[in-house]
N, C-alpha and C positions, 0 to 999 in steps of 0.2 A: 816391541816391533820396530822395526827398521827401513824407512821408507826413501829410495833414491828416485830422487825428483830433476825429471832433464826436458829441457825445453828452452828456447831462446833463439838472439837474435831479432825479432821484433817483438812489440808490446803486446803485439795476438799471438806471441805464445809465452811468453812472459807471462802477461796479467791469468791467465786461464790456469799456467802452471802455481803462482801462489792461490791463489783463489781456490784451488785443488787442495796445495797444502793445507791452508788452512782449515777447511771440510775435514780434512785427515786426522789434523793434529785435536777438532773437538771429537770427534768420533773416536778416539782411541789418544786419550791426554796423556797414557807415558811413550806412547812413541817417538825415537827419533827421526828427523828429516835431512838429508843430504842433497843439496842440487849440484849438478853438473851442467857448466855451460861451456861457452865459447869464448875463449881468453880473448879480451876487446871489446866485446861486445855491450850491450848494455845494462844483460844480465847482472854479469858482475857489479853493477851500481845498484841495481831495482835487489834485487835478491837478499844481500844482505841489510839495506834501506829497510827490509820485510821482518829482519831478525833471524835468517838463516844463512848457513852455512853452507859456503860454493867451493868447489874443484875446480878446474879447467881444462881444457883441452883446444890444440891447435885445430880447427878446422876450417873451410870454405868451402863454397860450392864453384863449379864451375863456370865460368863467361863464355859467353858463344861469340863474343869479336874475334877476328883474327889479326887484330893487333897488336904488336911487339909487348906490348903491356898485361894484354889478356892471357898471351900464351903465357909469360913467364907465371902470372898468379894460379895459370891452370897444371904448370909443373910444379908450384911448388901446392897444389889441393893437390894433387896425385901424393905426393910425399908424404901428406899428412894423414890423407886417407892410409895408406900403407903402415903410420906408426902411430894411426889412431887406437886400432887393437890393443896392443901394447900397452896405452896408457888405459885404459876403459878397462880392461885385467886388471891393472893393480890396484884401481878404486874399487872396482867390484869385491877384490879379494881381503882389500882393509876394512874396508865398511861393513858387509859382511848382511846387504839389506835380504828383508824378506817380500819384498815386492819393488819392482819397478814402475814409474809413471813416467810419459812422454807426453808433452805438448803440442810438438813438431819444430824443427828447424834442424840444421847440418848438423849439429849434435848431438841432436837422437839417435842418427842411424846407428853411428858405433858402439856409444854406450848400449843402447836396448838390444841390439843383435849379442854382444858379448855377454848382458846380462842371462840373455833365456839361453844360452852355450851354455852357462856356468850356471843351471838350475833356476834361477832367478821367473819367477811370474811378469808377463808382461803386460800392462794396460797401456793405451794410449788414446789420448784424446785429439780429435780433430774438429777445429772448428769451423774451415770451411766447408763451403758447400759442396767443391772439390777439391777431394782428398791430393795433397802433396806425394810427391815421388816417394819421398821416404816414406810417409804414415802406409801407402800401397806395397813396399816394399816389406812392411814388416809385421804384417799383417799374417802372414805363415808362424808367424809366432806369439801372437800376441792378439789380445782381447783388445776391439777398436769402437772407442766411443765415437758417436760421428752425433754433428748438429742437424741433420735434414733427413727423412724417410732415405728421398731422391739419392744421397749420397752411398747408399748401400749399394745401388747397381755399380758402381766403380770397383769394386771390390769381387774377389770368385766366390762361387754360390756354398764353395764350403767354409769362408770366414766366419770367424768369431764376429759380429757386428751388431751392436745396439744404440739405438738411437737415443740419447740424452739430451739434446739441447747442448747450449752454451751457457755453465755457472756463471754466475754475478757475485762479485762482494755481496755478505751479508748486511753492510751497510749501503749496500744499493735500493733507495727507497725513494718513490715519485712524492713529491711536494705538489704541494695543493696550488695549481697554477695562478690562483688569486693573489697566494701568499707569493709567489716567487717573482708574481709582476711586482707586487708592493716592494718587494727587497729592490729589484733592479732599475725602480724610478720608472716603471713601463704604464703606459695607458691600455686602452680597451682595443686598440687598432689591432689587425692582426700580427703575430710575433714572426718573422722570419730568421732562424739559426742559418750560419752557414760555416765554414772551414774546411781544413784541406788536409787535418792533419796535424801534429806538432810543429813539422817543417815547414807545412804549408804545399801548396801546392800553385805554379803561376799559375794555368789555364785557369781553374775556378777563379781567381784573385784577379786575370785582368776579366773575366765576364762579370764578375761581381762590382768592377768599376762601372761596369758600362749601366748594371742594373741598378746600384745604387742614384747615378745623374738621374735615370726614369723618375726611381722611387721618390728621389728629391722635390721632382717638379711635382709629381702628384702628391705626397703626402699622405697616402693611406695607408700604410706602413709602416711597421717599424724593426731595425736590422741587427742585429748580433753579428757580428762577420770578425773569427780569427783567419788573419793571415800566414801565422805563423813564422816562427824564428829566420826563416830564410826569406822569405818573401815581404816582412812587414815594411819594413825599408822603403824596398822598390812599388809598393802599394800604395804607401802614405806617399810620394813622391806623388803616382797618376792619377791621385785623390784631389792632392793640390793642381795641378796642372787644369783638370776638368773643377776647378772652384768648390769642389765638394767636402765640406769639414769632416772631420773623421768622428767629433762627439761634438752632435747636436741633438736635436729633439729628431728623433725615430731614426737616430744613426750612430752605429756604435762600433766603433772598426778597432780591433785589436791586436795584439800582437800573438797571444794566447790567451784560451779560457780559461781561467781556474777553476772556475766556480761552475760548470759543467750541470750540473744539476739542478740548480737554481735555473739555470739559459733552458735546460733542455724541458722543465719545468713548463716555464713561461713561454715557449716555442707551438706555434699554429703548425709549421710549417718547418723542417731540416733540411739540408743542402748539405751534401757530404762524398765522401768518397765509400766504398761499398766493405771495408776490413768486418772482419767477422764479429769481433765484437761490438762494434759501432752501430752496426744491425741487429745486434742482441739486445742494447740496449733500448732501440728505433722501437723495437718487439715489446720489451716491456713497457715502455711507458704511452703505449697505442699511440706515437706518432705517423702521421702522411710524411712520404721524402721523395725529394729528387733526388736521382742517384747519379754520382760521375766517376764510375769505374777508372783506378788508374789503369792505364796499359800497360805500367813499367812493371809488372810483377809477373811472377812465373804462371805460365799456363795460365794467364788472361782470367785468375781465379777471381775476382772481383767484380766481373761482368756474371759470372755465375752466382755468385753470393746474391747479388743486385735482383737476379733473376727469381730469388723465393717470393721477395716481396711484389716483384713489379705482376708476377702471373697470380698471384692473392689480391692484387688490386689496391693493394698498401701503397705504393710507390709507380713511382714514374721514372725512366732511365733515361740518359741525354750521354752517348757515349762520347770523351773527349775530342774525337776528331769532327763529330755535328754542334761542338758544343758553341757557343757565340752569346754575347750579352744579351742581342734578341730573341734566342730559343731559349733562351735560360729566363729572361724576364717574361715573356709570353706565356708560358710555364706558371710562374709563381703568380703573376694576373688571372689566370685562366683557373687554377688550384684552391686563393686564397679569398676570389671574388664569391665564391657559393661555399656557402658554409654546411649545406649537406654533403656536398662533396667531401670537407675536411672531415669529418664525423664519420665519413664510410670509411677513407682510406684510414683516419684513427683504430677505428673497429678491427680491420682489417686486419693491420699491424698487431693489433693485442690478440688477434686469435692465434699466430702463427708461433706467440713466445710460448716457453716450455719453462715457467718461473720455480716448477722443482728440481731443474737440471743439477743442480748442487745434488740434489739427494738422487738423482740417477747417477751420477756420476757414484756416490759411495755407497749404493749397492750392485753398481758392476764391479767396484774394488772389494768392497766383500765376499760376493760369489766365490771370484777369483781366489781369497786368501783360504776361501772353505774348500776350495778345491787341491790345494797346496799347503802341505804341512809345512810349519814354521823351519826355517834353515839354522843347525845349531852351528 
């Protein structure tokens, strides 16, 4: 069997898209795997990093500025769009797969439209809350996994649509919180995680200035805080300025986490921005979170996502434009100070995860392969 794997662009559809693969490749061990992404992108690093094999294809999406800049990048997405076809045929035609899987991002659209023209079965996974332009778009052709009940009203009443959750690596397994304080030198105060991201994000990074001075003076904390690649710089800079060491006792300010699972482990309390996997995770391992939606993303999907946990009573939302070091510290005071509280929205959090999502996911790709003879 022959499986063409397209998705990319960011890490929530990257990470879903191998995480897929891999489900695929133990469920059926002679299959082969082919991904197709976006020449530049980051795919091309992460993917073969995975031990598979990538295509390319020129694409982008549109900018709504009307600046000299935006226009030229949206004449030449028009171009690319038009000889995106062209190229998504002749991979189609070499490869020669018997099902197609999508992730989401500008990618997909051409490859999986061309694939179900040319016979090809379509699956496609979405992991937000709401469904992207393309995964709505192609959906006339194609079997659509979605992460939320709620998510299926986006879609017409005669779609193909099943709810699966959001798959995790198979080596995604929660650590006994005792053991992961032990690892990271933590005591019994409560844990507060926070980040913004890989790149980071400023608003979180200067309101996490202002809450760590708080946290300093009192003491009854202790912080995990990535700034990330673009912001640690200008963070340890406003850290020094306000007299604040960056690794002291209940202060730990970084540039990025490695160790993710160990922090998320040892974590009372997360602080995050709302990507769909990040809240799958939040899910599995029955964490409370405040959530800070970025705004910079298409159709504000992040305030949505934000929106399963905050109306389940899992989470609390602080949208960037109210956000401030003392709505953000008043928050984690008011959260971390009653500990039945943490214990509800914990609960909370863990009823809303779907931890067989891997195995929904490959028996909607089964159904599908039963329903479609193999392509010789």
């Amino acid at each position: 069997m022959r499986v063409l794997m397209t998705g990319g662009g960011t890490a929530g559809h990257i990470n879903p898209a191998l995480t897929i693969a891999k489900a695929i490749e133990e469920a059926y061990p002679a299959c082969e795997i082919l991904f197709v992404g976006a020449e530049g992108r980051m795919e091309t690093r992460l993917v073969p990093a995975a031990g598979y094999r990538i295509e390319t294809m020129k694409v982008s999406g549109f900018q709504r500025s009307l600046s000299p800049s935006a226009l030229a990048h949206n004449v030449r997405t028009v171009w690319r769009t038009v000889t995106a076809g062209s190229r998504a045929k002749k991979i189609i035609a070499d490869f020669k797969p018997d099902l197609a899987v999508g992730t989401g991002g500008y990618v997909c659209g051409p490859i999986l439209r061309q694939a179900a023209k040319m016979g090809v079965p379509v699956v496609v996974h979405e992991s937000n809350a709401l469904p992207g332009v393309t995964v709505k778009m192609l959906a006339k052709w194609a079997t659509i996994c979605v992460a939320e009940e709620a998510s299926k009203a986006y879609f017409p009443s005669d779609a193909k649509v099943v709810v699966t959750g959001n798959p995790l690596p198979s080596d995604f397994t929660m650590m006994n919180k005792q053991e992961a304080r032990q690892r990271l030198g933590l005591d019994e105060r409560p844990v507060v995680l926070s980040f913004g991201g890989s790149l980071g994000a400023s608003a979180i990074n200067c309101a996490m200035v202002g809450v760590l001075e708080k946290s300093l003076r009192e003491g009854t904390l202790q912080h995990i805080h990535a700034a990330g690649t673009g912001g640690y710089k200008a963070m340890c800079e406003a850290l020094r300025d306000a007299n604040i060491p960056t690794d002291t006792d209940g202060i730990d300010v970084r540039e990025y986490i490695h160790n993710m699972k160990d922090c998320m482990a040892a974590a009372d309390l997360v602080i995050c921005r709302c990507g769909a996997m990040t809240l799958t995770e939040l899910k599995a391992c029955g964490k409370p979170s405040i959530l800070i939606p970025s705004p910079f993303v298409a159709e504000n999907h992040q305030f949505h996502n934000a929106q399963v946990l905050v109306k389940c009573g899992a989470a609390e939302c602080i949208e960037e434009k109210d956000l401030s070091a003392s709505a953000l510290w008043e928050a984690i005071r008011r959260i971390t100070a009653d500990p039945a509280t943490l214990l509800r929205m914990g609960e909370n959090a863990r009823t809303e995860a779907m931890p067989d999502a891997k195995e929904r996911v490959l028996k909607v790709i089964r159904d599908v392969l039963k329903e479609t003879p193999p392509r010789r």
